[in-house]
RONUDO-977749 format. One record per atom (N, C-alpha, C): residue number from 1; atom name; x, y, z. Coordinates in steps of 0.1 Angstrom, whole numbers, plus 5000, padded with zeros to 4 digits. Example, Ala and Ser with C-alpha at 12.3 -4.5 7.8 and 13.67 -1.06 7.14 Angstrom:
// RONUDO-977749
<rec resi="1" name="N" east="5132" north="4943" up="5078"/>
<rec resi="1" name="CA" east="5123" north="4955" up="5078"/>
<rec resi="1" name="C" east="5132" north="4967" up="5078"/>
<rec resi="2" name="N" east="5128" north="4978" up="5071"/>
<rec resi="2" name="CA" east="5137" north="4989" up="5071"/>
<rec resi="2" name="C" east="5129" north="5000" up="5079"/>
This chain:
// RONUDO-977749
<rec resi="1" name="N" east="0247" north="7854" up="3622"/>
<rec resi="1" name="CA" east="0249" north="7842" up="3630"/>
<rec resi="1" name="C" east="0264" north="7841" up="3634"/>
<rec resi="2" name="N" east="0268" north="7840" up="3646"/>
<rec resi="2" name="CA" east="0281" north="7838" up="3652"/>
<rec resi="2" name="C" east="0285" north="7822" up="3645"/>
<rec resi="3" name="N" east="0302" north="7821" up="3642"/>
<rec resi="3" name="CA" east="0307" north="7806" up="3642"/>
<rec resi="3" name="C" east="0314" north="7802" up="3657"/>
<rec resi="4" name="N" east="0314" north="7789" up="3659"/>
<rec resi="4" name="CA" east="0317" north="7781" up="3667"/>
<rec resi="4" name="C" east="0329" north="7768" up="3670"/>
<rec resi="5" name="N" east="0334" north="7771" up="3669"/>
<rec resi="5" name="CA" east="0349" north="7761" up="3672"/>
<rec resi="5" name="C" east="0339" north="7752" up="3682"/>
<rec resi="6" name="N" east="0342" north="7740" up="3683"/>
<rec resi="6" name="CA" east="0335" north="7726" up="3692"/>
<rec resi="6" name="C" east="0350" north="7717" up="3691"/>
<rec resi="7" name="N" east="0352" north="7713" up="3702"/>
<rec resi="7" name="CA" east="0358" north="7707" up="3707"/>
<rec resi="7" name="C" east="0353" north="7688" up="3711"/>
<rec resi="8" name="N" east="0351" north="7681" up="3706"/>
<rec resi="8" name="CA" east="0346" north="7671" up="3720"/>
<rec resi="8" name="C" east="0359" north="7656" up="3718"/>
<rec resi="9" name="N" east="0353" north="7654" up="3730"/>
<rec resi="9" name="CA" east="0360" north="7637" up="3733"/>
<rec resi="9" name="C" east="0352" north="7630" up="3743"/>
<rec resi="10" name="N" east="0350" north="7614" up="3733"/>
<rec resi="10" name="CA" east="0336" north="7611" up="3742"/>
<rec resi="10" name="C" east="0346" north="7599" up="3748"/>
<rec resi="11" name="N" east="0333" north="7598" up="3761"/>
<rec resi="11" name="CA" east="0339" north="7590" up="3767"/>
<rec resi="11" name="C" east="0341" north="7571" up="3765"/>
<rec resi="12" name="N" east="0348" north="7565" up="3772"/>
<rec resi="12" name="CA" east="0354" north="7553" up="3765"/>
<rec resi="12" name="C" east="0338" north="7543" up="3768"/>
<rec resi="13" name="N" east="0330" north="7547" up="3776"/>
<rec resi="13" name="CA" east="0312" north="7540" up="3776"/>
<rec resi="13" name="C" east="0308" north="7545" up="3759"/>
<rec resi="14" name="N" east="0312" north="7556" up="3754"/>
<rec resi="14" name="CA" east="0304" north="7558" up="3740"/>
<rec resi="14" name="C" east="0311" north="7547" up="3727"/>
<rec resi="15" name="N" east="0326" north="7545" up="3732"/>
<rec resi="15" name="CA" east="0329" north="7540" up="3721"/>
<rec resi="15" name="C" east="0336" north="7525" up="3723"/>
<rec resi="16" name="N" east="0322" north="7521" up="3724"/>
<rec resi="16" name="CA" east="0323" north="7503" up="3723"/>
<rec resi="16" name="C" east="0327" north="7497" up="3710"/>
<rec resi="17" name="N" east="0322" north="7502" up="3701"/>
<rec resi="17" name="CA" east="0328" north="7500" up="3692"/>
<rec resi="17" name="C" east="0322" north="7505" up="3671"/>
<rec resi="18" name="N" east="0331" north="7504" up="3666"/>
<rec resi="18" name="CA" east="0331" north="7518" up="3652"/>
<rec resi="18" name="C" east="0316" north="7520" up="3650"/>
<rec resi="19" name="N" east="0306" north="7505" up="3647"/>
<rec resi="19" name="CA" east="0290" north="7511" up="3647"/>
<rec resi="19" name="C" east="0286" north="7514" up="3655"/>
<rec resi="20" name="N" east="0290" north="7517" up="3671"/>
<rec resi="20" name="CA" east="0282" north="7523" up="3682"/>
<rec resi="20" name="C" east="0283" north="7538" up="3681"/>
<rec resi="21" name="N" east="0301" north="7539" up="3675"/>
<rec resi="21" name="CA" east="0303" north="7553" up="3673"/>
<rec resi="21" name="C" east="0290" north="7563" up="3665"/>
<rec resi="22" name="N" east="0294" north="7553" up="3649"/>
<rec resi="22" name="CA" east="0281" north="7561" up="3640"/>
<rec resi="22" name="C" east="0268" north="7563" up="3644"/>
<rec resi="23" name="N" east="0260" north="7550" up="3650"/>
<rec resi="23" name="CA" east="0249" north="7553" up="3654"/>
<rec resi="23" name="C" east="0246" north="7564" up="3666"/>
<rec resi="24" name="N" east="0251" north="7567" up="3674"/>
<rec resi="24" name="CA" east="0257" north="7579" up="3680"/>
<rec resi="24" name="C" east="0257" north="7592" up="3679"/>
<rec resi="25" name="N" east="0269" north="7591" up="3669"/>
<rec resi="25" name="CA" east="0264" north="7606" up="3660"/>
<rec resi="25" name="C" east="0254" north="7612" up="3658"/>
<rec resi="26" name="N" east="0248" north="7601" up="3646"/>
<rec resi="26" name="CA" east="0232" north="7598" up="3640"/>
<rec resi="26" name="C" east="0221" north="7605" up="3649"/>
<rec resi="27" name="N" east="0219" north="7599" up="3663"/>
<rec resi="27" name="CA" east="0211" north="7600" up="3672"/>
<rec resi="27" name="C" east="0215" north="7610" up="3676"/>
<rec resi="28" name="N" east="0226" north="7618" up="3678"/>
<rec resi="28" name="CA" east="0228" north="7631" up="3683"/>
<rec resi="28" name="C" east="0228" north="7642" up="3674"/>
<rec resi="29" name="N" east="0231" north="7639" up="3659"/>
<rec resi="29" name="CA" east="0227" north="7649" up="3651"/>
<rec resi="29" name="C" east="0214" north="7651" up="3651"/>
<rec resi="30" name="N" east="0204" north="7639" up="3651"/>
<rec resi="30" name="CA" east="0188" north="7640" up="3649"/>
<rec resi="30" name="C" east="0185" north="7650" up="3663"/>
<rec resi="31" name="N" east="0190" north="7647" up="3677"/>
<rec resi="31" name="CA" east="0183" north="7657" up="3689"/>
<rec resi="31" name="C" east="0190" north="7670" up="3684"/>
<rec resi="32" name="N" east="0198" north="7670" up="3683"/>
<rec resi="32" name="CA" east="0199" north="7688" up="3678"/>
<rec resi="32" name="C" east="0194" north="7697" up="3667"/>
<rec resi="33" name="N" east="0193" north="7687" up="3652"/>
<rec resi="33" name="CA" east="0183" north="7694" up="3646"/>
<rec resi="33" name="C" east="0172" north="7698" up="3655"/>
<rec resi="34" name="N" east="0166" north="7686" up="3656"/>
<rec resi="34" name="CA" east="0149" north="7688" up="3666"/>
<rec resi="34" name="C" east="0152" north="7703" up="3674"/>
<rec resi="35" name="N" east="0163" north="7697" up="3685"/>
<rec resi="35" name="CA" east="0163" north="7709" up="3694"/>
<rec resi="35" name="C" east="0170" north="7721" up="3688"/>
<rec resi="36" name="N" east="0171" north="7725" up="3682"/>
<rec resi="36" name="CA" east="0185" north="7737" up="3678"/>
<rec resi="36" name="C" east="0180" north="7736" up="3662"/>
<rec resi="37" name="N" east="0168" north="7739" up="3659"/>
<rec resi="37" name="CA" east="0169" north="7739" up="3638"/>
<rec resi="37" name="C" east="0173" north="7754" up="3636"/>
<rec resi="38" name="N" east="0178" north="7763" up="3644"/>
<rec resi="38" name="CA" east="0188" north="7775" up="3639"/>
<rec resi="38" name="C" east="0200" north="7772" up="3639"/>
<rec resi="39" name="N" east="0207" north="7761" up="3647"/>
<rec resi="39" name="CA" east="0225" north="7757" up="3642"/>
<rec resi="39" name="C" east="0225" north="7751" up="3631"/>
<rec resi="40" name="N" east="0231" north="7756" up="3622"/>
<rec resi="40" name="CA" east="0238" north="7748" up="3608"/>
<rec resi="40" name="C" east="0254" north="7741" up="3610"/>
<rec resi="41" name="N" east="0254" north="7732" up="3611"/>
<rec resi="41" name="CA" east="0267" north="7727" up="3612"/>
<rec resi="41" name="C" east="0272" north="7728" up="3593"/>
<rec resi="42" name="N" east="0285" north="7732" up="3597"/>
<rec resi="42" name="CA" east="0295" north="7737" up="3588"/>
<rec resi="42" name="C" east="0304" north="7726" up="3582"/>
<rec resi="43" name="N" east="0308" north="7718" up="3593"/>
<rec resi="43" name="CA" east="0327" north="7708" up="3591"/>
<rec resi="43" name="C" east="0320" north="7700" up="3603"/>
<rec resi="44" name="N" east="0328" north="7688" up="3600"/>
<rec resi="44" name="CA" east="0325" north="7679" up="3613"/>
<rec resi="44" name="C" east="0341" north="7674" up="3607"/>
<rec resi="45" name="N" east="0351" north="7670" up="3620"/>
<rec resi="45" name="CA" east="0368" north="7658" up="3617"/>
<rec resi="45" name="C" east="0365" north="7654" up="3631"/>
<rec resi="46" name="N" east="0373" north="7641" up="3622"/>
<rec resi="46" name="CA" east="0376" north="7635" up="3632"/>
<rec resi="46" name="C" east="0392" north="7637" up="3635"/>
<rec resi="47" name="N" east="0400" north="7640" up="3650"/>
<rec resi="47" name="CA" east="0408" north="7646" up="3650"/>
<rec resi="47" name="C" east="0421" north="7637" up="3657"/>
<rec resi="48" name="N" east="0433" north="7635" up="3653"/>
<rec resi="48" name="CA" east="0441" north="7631" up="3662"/>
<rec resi="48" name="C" east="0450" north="7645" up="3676"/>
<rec resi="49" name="N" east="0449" north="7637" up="3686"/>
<rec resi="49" name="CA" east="0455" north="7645" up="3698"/>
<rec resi="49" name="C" east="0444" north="7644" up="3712"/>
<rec resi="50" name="N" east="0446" north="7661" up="3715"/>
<rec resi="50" name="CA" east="0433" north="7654" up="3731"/>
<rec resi="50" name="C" east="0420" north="7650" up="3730"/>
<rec resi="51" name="N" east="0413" north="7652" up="3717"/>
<rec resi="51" name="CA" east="0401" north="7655" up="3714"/>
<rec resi="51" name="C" east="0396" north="7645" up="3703"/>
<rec resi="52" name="N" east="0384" north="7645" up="3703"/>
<rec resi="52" name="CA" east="0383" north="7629" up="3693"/>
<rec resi="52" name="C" east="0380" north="7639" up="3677"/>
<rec resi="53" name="N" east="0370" north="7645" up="3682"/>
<rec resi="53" name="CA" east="0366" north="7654" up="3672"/>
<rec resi="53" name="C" east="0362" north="7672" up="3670"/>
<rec resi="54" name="N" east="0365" north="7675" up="3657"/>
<rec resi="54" name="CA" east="0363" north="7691" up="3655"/>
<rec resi="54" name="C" east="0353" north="7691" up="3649"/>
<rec resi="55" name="N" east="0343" north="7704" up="3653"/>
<rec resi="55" name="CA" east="0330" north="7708" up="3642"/>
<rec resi="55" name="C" east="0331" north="7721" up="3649"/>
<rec resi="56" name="N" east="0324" north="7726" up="3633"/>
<rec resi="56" name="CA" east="0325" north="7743" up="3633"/>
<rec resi="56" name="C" east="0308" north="7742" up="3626"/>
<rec resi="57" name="N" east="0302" north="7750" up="3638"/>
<rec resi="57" name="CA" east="0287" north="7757" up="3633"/>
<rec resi="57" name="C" east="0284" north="7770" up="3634"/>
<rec resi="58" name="N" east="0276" north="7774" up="3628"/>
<rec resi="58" name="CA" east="0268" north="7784" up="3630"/>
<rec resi="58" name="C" east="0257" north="7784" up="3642"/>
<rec resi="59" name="N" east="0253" north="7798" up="3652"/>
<rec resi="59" name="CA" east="0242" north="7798" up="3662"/>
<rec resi="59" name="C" east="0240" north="7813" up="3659"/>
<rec resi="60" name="N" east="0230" north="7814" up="3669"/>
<rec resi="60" name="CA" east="0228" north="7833" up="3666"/>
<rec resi="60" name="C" east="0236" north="7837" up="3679"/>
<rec resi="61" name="N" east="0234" north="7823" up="3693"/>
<rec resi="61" name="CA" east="0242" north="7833" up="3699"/>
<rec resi="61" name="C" east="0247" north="7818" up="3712"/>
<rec resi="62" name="N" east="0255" north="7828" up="3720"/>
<rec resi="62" name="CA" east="0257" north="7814" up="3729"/>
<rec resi="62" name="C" east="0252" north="7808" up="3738"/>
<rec resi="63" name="N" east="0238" north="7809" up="3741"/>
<rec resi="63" name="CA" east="0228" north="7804" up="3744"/>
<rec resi="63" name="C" east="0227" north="7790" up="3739"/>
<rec resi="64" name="N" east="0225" north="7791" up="3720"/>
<rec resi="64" name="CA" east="0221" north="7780" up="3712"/>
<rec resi="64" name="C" east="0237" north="7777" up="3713"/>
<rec resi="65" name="N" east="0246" north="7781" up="3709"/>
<rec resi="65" name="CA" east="0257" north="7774" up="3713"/>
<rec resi="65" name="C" east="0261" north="7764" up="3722"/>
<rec resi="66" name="N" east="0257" north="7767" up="3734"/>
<rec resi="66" name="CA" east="0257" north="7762" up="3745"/>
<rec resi="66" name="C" east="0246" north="7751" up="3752"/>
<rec resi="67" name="N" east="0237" north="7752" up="3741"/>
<rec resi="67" name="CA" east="0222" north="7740" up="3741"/>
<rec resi="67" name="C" east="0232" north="7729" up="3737"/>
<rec resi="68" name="N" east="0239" north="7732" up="3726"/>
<rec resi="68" name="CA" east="0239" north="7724" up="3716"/>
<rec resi="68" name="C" east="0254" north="7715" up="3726"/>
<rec resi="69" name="N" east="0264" north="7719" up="3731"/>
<rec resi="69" name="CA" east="0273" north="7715" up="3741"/>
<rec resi="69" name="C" east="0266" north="7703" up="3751"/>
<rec resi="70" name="N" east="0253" north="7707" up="3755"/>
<rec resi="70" name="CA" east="0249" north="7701" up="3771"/>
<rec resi="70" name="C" east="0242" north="7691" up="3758"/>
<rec resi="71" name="N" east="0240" north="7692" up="3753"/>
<rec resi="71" name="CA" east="0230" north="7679" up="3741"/>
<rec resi="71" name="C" east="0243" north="7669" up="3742"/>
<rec resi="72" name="N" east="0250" north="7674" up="3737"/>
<rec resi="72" name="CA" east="0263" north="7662" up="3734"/>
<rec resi="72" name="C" east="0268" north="7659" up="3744"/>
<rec resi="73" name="N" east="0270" north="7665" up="3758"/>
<rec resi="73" name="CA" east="0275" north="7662" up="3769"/>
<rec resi="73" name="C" east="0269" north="7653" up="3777"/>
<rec resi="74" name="N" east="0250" north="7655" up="3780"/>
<rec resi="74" name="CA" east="0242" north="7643" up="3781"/>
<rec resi="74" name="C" east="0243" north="7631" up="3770"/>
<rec resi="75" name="N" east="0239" north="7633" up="3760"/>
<rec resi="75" name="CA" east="0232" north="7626" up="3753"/>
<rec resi="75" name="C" east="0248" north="7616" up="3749"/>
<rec resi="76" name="N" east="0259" north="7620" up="3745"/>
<rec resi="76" name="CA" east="0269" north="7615" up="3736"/>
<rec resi="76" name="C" east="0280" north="7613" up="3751"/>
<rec resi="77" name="N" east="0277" north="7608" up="3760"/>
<rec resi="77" name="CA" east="0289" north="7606" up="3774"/>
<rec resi="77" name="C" east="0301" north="7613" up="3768"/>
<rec resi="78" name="N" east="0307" north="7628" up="3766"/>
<rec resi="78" name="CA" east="0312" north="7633" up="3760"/>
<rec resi="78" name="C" east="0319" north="7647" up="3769"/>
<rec resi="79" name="N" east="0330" north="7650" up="3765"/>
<rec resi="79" name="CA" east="0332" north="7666" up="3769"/>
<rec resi="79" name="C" east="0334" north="7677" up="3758"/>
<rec resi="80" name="N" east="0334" north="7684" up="3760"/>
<rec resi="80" name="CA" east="0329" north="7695" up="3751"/>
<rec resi="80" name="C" east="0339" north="7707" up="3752"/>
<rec resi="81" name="N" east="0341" north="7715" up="3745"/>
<rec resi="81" name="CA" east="0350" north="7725" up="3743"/>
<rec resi="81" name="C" east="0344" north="7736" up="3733"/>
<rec resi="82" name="N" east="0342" north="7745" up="3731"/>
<rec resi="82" name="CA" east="0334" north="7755" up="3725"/>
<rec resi="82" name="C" east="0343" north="7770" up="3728"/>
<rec resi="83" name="N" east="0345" north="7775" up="3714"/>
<rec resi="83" name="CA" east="0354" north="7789" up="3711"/>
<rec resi="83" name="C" east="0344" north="7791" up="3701"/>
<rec resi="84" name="N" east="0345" north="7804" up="3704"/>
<rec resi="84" name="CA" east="0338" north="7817" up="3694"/>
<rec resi="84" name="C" east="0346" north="7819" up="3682"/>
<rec resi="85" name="N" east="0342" north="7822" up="3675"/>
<rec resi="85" name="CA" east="0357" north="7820" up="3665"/>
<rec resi="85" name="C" east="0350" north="7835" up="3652"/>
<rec resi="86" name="N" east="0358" north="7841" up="3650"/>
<rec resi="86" name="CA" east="0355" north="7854" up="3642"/>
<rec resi="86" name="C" east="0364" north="7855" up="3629"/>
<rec resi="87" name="N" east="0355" north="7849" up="3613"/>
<rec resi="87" name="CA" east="0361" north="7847" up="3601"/>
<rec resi="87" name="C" east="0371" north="7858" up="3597"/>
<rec resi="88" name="N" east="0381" north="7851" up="3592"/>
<rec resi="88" name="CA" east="0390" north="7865" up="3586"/>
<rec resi="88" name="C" east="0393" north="7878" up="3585"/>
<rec resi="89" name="N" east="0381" north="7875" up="3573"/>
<rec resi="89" name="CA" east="0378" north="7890" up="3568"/>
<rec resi="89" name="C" east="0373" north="7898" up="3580"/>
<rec resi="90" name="N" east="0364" north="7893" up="3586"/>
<rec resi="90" name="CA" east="0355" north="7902" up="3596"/>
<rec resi="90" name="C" east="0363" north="7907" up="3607"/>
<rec resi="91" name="N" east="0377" north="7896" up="3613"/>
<rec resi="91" name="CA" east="0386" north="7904" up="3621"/>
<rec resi="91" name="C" east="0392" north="7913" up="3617"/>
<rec resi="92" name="N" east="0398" north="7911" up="3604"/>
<rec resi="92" name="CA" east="0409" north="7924" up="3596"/>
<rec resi="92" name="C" east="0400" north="7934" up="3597"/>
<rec resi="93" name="N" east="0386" north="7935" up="3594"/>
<rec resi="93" name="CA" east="0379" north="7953" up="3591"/>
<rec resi="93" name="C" east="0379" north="7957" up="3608"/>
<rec resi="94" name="N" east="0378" north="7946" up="3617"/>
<rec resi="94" name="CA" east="0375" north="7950" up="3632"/>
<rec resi="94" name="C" east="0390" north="7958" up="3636"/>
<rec resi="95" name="N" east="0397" north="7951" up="3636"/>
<rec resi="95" name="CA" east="0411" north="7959" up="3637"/>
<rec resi="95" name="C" east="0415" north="7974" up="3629"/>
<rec resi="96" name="N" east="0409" north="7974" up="3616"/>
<rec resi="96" name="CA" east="0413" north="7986" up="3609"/>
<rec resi="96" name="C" east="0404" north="8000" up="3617"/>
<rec resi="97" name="N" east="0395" north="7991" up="3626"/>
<rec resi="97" name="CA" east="0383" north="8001" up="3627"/>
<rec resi="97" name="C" east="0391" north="8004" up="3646"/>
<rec resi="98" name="N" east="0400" north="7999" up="3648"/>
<rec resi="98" name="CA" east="0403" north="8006" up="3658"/>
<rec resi="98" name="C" east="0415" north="8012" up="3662"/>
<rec resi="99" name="N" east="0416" north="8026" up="3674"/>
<rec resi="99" name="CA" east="0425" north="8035" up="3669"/>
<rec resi="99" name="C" east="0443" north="8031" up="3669"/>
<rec resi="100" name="N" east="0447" north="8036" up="3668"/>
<rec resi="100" name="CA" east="0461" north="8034" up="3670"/>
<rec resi="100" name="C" east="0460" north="8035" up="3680"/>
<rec resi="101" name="N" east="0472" north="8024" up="3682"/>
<rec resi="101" name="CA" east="0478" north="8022" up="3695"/>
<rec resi="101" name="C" east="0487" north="8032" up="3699"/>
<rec resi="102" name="N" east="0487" north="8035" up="3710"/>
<rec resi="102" name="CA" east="0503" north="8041" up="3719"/>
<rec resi="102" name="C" east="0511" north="8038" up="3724"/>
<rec resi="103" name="N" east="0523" north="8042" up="3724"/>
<rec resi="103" name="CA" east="0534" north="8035" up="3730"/>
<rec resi="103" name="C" east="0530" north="8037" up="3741"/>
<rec resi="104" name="N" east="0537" north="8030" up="3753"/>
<rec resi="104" name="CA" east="0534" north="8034" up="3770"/>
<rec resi="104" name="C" east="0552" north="8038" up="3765"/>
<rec resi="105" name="N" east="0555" north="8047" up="3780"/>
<rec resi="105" name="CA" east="0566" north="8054" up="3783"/>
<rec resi="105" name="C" east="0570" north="8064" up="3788"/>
């Protein structure tokens, strides 16, 4: 399963006010299980800066990734932001596994 950096910021129609927010969520977590029961969400913040909120899931690929983006974008009046994101460990063996570099000159 690939991880997923998500980005969003909904729009100022979604957030009338703090219970409209949650129920919201609620109803958007419920269509994506339904639609998407291969993403596991990981982390959900709520974030200060351009973006309201961060969540980090799991997908097999960016297909489902990308279901899961157009779900929140209809369904949550929202924009979306989505990075691929490759854990630690798994970058450090990617790098050791490739050759040395050369100087140019």
């Amino acid at each position: 399963m690939a991880t997923f950096i998500m980005l969003t910021r909904l729009s100022p129609e979604a957030m009338k006010s703090p219970q409209s927010i949650e129920n919201l969520s609620d109803e958007i977590a419920e269509h994506i299980r339904r639609e998407c029961p291969e993403v596991e969400w990981k982390a959900n913040y709520a974030i200060l800066g351009p973006a309201d909120y961060l969540d980090i899931f799991t997908a097999p690929d960016n297909t489902a990734a990308t279901k899961v983006a157009a779900i929140i974008r209809t369904f949550g009046h929202a924009t979306t932001e989505i990075w691929a994101a490759t854990e630690w460990q798994e970058f450090v063996q990617l790098i050791r596994d490739l050759p040395t570099s050369r100087s140019v000159g």
